[in-house]
N, C-alpha and C positions, 0 to 999 in steps of 0.2 A: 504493500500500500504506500510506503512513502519511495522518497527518489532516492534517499540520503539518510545515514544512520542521525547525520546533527537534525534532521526534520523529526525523527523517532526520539530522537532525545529530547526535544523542543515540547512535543507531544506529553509524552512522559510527566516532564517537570512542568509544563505550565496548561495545559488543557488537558488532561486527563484526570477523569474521574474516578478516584480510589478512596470511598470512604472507607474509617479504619474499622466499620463490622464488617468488612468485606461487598463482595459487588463491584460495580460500577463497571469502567468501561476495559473492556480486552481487549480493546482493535481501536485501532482509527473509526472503522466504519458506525461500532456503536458510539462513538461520541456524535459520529454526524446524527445516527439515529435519535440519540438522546436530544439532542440539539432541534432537529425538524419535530418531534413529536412536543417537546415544548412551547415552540411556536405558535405550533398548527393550535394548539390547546385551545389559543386563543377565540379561533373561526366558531361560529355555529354548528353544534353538534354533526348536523348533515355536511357537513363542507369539513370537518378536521380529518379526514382518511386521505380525501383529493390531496388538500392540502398539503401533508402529511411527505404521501409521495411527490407530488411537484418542490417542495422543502429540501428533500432528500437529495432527490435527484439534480438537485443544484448545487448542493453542497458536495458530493461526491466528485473527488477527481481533483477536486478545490477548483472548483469551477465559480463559484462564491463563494468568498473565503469572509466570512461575518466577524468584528474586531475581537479583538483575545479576550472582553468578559463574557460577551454572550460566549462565544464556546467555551467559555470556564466553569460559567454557571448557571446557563439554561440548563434546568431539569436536574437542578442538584437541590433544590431545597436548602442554599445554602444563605444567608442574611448576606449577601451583595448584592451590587447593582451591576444591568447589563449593560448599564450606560459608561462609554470610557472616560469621558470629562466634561467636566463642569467648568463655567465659570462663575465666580462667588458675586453676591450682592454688591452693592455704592461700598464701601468703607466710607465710617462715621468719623468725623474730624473729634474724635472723644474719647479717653481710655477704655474706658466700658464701652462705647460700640467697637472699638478693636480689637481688643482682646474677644470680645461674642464674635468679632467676625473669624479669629484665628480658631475659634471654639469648631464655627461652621465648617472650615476647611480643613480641619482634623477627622471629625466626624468623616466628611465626605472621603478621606484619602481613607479612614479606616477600612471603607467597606470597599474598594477598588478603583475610585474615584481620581483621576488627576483634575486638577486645578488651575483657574487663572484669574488673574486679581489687577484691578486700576489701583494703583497707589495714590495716582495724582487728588485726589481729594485730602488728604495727609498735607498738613501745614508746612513749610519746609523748615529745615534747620534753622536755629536760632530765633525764631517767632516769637513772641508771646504768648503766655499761656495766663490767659485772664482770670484773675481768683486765686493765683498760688503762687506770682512773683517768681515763675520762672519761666525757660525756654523751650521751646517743640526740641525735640533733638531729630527729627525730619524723618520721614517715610522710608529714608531706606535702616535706618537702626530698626522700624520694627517689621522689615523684610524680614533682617537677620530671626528675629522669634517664630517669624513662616518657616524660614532655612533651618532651624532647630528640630522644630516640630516635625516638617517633613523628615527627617533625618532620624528621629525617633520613632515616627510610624514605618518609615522604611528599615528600621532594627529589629520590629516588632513581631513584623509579617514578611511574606515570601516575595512579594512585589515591590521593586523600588520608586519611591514617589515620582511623581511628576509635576512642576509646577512651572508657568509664566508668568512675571513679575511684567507688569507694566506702566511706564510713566509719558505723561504726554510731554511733547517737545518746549511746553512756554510755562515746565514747572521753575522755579528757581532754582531748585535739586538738579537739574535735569544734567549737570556737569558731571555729579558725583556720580548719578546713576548712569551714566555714560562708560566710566572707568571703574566701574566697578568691578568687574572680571578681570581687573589685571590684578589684583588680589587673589593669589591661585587656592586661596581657603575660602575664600567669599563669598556664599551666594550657589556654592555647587551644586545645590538641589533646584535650583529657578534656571530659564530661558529668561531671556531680559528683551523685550520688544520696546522702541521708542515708537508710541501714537504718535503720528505724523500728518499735524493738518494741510489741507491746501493752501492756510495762509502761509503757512510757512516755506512750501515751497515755491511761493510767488515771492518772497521774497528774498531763496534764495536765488532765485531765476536773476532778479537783479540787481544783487549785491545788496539786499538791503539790512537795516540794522533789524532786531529783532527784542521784542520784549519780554522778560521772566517775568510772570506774577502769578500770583494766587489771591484768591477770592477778591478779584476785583482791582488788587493795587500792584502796580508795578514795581517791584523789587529790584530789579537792573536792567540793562539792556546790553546786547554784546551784538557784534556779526553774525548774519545767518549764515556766511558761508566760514567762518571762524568755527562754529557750533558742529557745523556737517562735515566736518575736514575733520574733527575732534571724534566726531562720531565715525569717521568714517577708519579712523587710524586704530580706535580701538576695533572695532571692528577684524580692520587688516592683522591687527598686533595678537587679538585674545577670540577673533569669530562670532565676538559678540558686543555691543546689542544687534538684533533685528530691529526692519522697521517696521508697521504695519500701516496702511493709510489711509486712516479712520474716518475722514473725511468721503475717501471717495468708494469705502467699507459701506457706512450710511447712506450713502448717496443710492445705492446701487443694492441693497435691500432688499429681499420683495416683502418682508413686514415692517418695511422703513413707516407703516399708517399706525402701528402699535407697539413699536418699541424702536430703543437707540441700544446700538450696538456700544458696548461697555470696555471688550477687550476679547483676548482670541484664549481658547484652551492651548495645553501647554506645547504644540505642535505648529500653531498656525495656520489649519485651516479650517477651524470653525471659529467662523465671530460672532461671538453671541453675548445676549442681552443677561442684567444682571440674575441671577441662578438658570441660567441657559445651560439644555446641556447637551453633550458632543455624541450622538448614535451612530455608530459609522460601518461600514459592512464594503466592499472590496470585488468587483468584477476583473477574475483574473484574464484580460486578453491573453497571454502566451498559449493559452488553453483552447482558442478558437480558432487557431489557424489550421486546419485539417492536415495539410503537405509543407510543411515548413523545410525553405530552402528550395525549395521545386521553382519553376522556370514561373509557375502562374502561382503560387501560392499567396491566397486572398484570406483576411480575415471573413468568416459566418458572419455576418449583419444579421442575420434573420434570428439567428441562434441570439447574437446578443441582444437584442431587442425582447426575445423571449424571455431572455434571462433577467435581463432589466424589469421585466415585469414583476417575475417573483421575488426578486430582492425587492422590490418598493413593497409587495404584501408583507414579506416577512420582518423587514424593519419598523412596517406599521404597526403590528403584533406587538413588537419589543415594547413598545411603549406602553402598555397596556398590562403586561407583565411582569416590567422589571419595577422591581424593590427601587424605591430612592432613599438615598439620605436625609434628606431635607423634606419637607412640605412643601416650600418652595417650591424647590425643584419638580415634583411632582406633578404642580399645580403651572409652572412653564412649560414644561412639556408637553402636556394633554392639553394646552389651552392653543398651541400651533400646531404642534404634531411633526417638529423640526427632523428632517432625518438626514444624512451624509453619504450618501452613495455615490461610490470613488472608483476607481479601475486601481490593477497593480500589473506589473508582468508588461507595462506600455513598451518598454523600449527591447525584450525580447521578443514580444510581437513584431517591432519594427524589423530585425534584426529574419525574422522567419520569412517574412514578405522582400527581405533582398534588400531595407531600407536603410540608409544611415541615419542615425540620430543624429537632430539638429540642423537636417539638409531640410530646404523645401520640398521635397517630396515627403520626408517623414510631419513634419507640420500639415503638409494637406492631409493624409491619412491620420491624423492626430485629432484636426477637426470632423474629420467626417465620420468617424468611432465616437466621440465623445458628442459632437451633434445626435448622431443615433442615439445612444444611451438617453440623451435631454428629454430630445421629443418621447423616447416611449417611458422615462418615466413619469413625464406628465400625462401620459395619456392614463399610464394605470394608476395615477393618483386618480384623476378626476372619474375613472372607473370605479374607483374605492368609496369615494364620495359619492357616487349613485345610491354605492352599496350600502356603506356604514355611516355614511351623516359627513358633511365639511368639519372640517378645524372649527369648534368653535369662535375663533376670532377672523373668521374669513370674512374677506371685502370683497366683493369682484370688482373693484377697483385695482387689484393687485394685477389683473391683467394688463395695467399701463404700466407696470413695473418694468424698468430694463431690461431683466432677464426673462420675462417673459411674451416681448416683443419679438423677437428673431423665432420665435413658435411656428410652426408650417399653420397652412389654413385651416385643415381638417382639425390639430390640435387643438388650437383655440377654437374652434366650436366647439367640443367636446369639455372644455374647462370653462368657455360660457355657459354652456347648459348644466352642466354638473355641477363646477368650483371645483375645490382640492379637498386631497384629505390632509395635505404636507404643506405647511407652509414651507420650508424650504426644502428640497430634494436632491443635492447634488453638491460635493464636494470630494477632495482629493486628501488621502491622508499618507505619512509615509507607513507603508506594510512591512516595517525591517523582520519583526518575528516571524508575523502569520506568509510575510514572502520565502522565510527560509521553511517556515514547514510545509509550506506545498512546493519542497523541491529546490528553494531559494531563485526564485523567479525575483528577476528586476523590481525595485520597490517601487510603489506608486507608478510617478511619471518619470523618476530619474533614472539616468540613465545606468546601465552598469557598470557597478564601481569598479571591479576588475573580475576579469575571468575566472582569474584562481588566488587565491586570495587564503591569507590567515584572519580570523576571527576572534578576539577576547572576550570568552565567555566568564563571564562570573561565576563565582560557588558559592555555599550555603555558610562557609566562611566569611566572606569579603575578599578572596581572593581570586586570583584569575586563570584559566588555563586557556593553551591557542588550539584552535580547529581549523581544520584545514579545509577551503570550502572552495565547489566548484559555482560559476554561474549555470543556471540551467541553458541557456541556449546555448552555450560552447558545448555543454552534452548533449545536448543532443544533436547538434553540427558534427560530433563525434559519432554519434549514432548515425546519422544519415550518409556523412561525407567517408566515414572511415579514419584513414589515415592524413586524408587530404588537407595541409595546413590551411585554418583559416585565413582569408583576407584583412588586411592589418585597413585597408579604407572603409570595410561595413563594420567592424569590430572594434569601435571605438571605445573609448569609456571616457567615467568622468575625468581618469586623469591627462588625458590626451585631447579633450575636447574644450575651445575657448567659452572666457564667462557670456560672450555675446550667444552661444551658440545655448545654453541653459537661459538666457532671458528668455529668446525665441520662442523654442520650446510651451515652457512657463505663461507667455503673454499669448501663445497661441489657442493655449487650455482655456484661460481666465474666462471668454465671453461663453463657455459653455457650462460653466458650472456657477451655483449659485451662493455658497461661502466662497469660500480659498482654499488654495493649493499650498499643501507644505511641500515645500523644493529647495534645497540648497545648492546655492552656485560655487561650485567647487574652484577655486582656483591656486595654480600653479607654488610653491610654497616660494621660488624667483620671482612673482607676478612683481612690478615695480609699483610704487603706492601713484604714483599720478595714472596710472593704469588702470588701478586698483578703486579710487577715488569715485567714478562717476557711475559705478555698478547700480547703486540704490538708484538715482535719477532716472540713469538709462529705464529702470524696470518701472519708475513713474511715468516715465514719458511711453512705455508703451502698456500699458493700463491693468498692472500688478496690482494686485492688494498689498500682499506684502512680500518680505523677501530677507532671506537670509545667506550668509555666504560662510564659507568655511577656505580657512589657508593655513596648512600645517604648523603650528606653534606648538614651544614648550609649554604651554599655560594648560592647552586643552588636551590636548593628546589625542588620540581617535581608539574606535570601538575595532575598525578594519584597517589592517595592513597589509600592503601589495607584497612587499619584502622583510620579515621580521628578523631582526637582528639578531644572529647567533649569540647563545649565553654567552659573557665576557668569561677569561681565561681566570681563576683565583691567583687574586693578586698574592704578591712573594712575601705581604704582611699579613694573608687571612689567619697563620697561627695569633690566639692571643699574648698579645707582650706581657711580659712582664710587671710588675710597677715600680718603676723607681721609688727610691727610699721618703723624695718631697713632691709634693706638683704643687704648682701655683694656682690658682682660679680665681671664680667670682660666684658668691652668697645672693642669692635672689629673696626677695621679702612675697609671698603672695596673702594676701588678706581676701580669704574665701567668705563670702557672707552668711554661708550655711553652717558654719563651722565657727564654734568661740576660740579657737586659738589658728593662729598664724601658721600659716607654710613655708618654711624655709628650703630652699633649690641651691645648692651648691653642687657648680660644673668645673671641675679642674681640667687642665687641659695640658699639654705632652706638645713640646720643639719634633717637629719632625720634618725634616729637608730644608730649616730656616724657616718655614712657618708653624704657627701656633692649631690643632687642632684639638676637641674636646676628648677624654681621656677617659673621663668616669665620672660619674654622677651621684647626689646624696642627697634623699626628700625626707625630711625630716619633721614633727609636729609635736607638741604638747597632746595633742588629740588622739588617742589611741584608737580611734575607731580607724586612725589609716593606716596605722600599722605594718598589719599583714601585707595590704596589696602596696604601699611602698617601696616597701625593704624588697619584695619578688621584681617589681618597676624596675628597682635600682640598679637589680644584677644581672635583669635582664639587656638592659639600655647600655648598661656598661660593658658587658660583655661583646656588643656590636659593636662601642666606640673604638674595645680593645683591638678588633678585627681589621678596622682602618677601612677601607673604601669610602664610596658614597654613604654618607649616611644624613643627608636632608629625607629622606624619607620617613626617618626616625619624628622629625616635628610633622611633619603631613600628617601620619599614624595617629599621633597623639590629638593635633587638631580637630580629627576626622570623629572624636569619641562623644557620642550625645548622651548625657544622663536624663534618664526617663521622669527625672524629680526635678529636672528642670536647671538652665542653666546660672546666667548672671550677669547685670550690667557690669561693665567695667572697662574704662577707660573711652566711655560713648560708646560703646560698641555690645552689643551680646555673646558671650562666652558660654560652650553648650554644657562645657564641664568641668570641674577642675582640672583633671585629666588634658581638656583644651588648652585651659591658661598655662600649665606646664609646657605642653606643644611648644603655646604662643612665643612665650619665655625662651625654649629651648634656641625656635629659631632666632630670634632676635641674638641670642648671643651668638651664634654662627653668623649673620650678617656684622656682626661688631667682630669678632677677628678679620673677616674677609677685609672688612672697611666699604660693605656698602649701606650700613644702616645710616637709615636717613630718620629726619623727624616725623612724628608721628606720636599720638596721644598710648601713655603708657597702662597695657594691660594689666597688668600685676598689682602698682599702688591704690588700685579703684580709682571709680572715675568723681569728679568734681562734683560735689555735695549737689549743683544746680544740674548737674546732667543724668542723677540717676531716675529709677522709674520704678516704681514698684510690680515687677513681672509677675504675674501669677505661675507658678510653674506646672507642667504638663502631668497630669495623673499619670498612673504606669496602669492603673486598672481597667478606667474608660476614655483615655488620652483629652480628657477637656482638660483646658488652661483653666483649671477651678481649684487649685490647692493653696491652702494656706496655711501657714506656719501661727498657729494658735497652742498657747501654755506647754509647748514646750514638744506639740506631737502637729505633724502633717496631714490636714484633713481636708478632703473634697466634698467642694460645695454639691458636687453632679452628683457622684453615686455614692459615698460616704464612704470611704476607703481613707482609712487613717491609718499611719506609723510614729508612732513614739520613738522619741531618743533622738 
């Protein structure tokens, strides 16, 4: 049943059904079965068998490949949702509406939920905070408590969160939240999108100055094209922020008559209104081309039209079924009936049919596949709507909506007479998992990344091992051609193809689907920054939502490598030395606020080749509750420094550590654990021997009486930010989970 042992192992660990009394699923085939009989559930007694089999028979083969919750937990009875993301409510400019909003997006990530958040309603740094005589400390310190959280609910459970942070372009913040990823501890759990209006690119159009304010008053003003060159560097330097362009996001709507688009789930291609959420399900093209590589091989139109049909029934089902987080959320969904139906496998299709990616001939077959898909999934919405009742918030006004204008004639009669069942039906998502378990077909619309390729897969540790992965269309070119080397001119990928050649693409898609397209434009890790620079523009100026790029940096690293690096040789110091009889060092003070006595950090350090490098280490307390895991810290940490190599990983490690009981202000900033402020500490002294520490507010002494914040810390029981430290025991206000001492 699968192509590839990593699609069986994909299977295994993240869609398959193995409850621990035993049962569930023995095959691929009954997960599919589990999956269509869920669905069908939904239909009228007499229509759930049809169903059932039309469900099935689409899902087989992975022919529709439905996003990884519904195959998780369709038909498992389990307290998740089938929905993959959300985006969360306004954020309240108020301690308590923030912390309830961080409450919302806990919950939601609990049950399998990713997330995406406006920040921009958050006062910026140094504000006024009327009534307490002191200052905002600005929307991105209480990102960092999002970035905790996630980080704790991702220790929790088997899924790693998913979140995008977003700030509009004329915040005051909008510098800080720019450069925020060059902080390679910062933010690791968020995608970072800049909302980007059309005021603003009219004025960068012509050099104009530009204004930061909130709530109405101007705070400064700088260069528009100072700002985008700033953005665009971080970008080229760290791959991130994206932009998204929210304006012409809105504009371009079809429920622009009953809601404004807030910010995108953590992917970018559902933009959705505040507790909007992301349903997304996948029409694999590699799958429809009968004779791939043949002299005439055409994609089935007929087939995908069919197919389109029953993924809009079955997506409309989901809604209806799946479990939400929220009320909200529940009450957004069923009141449009928003659903995301995407292709994957586009550019292995290309690749069957003879195409190259990125040429004009693959852009005409690009529109003419995803025009089919448009029309026939409006056709079976407004069929669903004869059947099962409209969205209740439908206008038929929406028929003057953009994306509903380029509609053939017959459709639009048929959605004048009927209406919708879907207020929106069509988007593009990337398919990284669910493309490698059908085989690892080409994701979404991008193109393939490389033929043959190693993979970093995670473990149930936090660590990683490589796989070794083919693309499916080079298999099967292998299967059809033999021996026969493929052609280096149809056999492109991302790393050989220019960023102009991924806009294309991208801007050719956009007028047929009704959110956005997640796509990264890969480029060259030589690309030159005035090269580099005009990327985002180019993709406004040919009518992108949004857009994101990727160029190899130390900051971010990648999931997939073309070439991976033979293990290095053990260096001729991996024995442990010795210790000399003195070492010199430096005493660190840390003042934990959970904790009545102080932490002292003494890192001694060893002359080795004429420079100074750290030796061994000493964490020491009045507090005997840290004791034990100290003293094992100590000798563990020492024992590596003894070894000599690389060892910045040693502060990354320690950074990376979330305490479930919640972390700590200090120094402006949010620290997840002690364990982190050791990290923090750690590196900073590594940058003080190097001689690149620069200034910057210090972790360890706490931070200035005016900038702290009373964090509620996250429960370990039911993850609300509801605990408090009362008489002397930790208790939650949500489900009453208390610890003494």
């Amino acid at each position: 049943m699968f192509d590839t042992s990593l699609a069986e192992q994909i299977w295994t660990k993240k869609y398959r059904f193995q409850p621990t009394e035993g049962g569930g699923d023995d095959s691929v085939q009954a997960t599919w079965t589990r999956v269509a009989r869920a669905i069908a559930a939904n239909e009228a007694p007499a229509e759930q068998a049809r169903c059932e089999r039309e469900f099935l028979e689409a899902l087989t083969d992975f022919r529709f490949i439905p996003a990884g919750r519904i195959l998780a937990g369709a038909g498992t009875a389990r307290n998740v949702t089938l929905f993959n993301c959300f985006v969360m409510g306004a954020i309240p400019d108020d301690l308590d509406g923030i912390f309830a909003h961080l409450r919302e997006a806990a919950v939601t990530m609990q049950q399998g939920g990713g997330v995406g958040m406006d920040f921009s309603s958050i006062r910026p740094a140094g504000a006024a905070v009327r009534g307490v005589g002191a200052q905002a400390s600005g929307p991105l310190s209480f990102m960092d408590s999002w970035n905790a959280m996630c980080g704790t609910i991702m220790a929790a459970g088997q899924r790693r969160g998913a979140m995008m942070g977003c700030l509009r372009i004329d915040h005051p913040d909008i510098e800080a939240f720019i450069d925020a990823k060059r902080d390679p501890a910062r933010f690791r759990n968020f995608n970072l999108s800049v909302l980007v209006s059309d005021a603003f690119m009219k004025a960068l159009a012509c050099d104009g100055e530009w204004p930061l304010a909130f709530g109405g008053a101007v705070h400064r003003t700088v260069g528009a094209r100072d700002l985008w060159r700033r953005l665009m560097q971080a970008t080229y330097d760290v791959a991130e922020p994206g932009v998204i362009f929210i304006d012409r996001v809105n504009q371009q709507n079809n429920l622009a008559y009953c809601e404004d688009i807030l910010a995108s789930n953590p992917c970018g291609e559902q933009m959705l209104p505040a507790y909007g959420a992301c349903l997304l399900g996948s029409i694999n093209l590699a799958r429809l081309v009968p004779q791939p590589f043949s002299a005439h091989a055409v994609l089935d139109e007929e087939e995908l039209s069919a197919l389109t049909a029953t993924a809009v029934r079955f997506l409309d089902n989901v809604i209806d079924i799946s479990r939400y987080p929220l009320p909200q959320q529940e009450a957004e969904a069923k009141a449009k009936r928003r659903i995301g139906l995407g292709v994957t496998g586009l550019a292995d299709a290309l690749l069957f049919c003879n195409t190259v990616y990125g040429s004009a001939d693959a852009i005409a077959l690009t529109q003419r596949w995803l025009g089919t898909i448009k029309q026939a999934a409006y056709r079976a919405s407004a069929h669903l709507a004869a059947e099962k009742g409209r969205l209740p918030l439908y206008d038929p006004a929406i028929l003057d909506r953009p994306n509903l204008r380029s509609l053939d004639e017959a459709t639009r009669a048929l959605v004048a007479e009927n209406g919708l069942r879907n207020g929106c039906l069509t988007s593009i998502a990337p398919t990284g998992t669910t493309s490698l378990l059908a085989g690892n077909v080409s994701s979404g619309i991008e193109p393939v990344f490389a033929y043959s390729y190693s993979r970093k897969v995670r473990q149930a540790d936090g660590s990683t091992r490589e796989e070794a992965v083919e693309d499916h269309g080079y298999r099967v070119w292998k299967q059809v051609k033999g021996d026969e080397a493929p052609p280096d001119a149809l056999f492109v990928s991302a790393q050989s193809l220019d960023p102009s050649d991924h806009l294309a693409m991208q801007a050719a898609a956009q007028p047929f689907i009704d959110s956005s397209i997640s796509k990264t434009v890969n480029c060259p890790e030589d690309i030159d920054f005035e090269a580099f620079v005009d990327i985002y523009s180019e993709g406004y100026l040919l009518g992108c939502k949004g857009l994101t790029t990727y160029r190899p940096n130390d900051t971010t690293g990648s999931v997939l490598s073309v070439a991976p690096a033979a293990p290095a040789a053990p260096a001729a110091e991996a024995e442990l030395q010795p210790r000399p009889e003195s070492l010199h060092g430096t005493t660190y003070k840390i003042k934990w606020p959970d904790s009545a006595h102080a932490v002292y950090v003494t890192i001694n350090d060893i002359d080795s080749g004429g420079t100074r490098r750290p030796f061994e280490i000493f964490i020491n307390s009045k507090n005997m509750e840290h004791y034990a895991w100290t003293l094992g810290l100590t000798r563990m940490i020492s024992a590596v420094l003894r070894r000599g190599g690389d060892i910045a990983f040693v502060a990354e490690e320690l950074k990376a550590v979330f305490d479930p009981r919640g972390g700590a202000w200090m120094g402006g900033r949010y620290v997840p654990s002690l364990l982190a402020a050791i990290g923090d500490l750690f590196e900073r002294h590594l940058e003080a021997l190097s001689g690149r520490e620069g200034p910057r507010p210090d972790p360890v002494d706490g931070a200035p009486a005016k900038a702290r914040v009373a964090v509620p810390a996250i429960c370990p029981q039911c993850s609300a930010a509801a605990v408090q430290r009362t008489e002397g025991c930790d208790k939650c206000l949500e489900c009453g989970y208390s610890r003494c001492g």
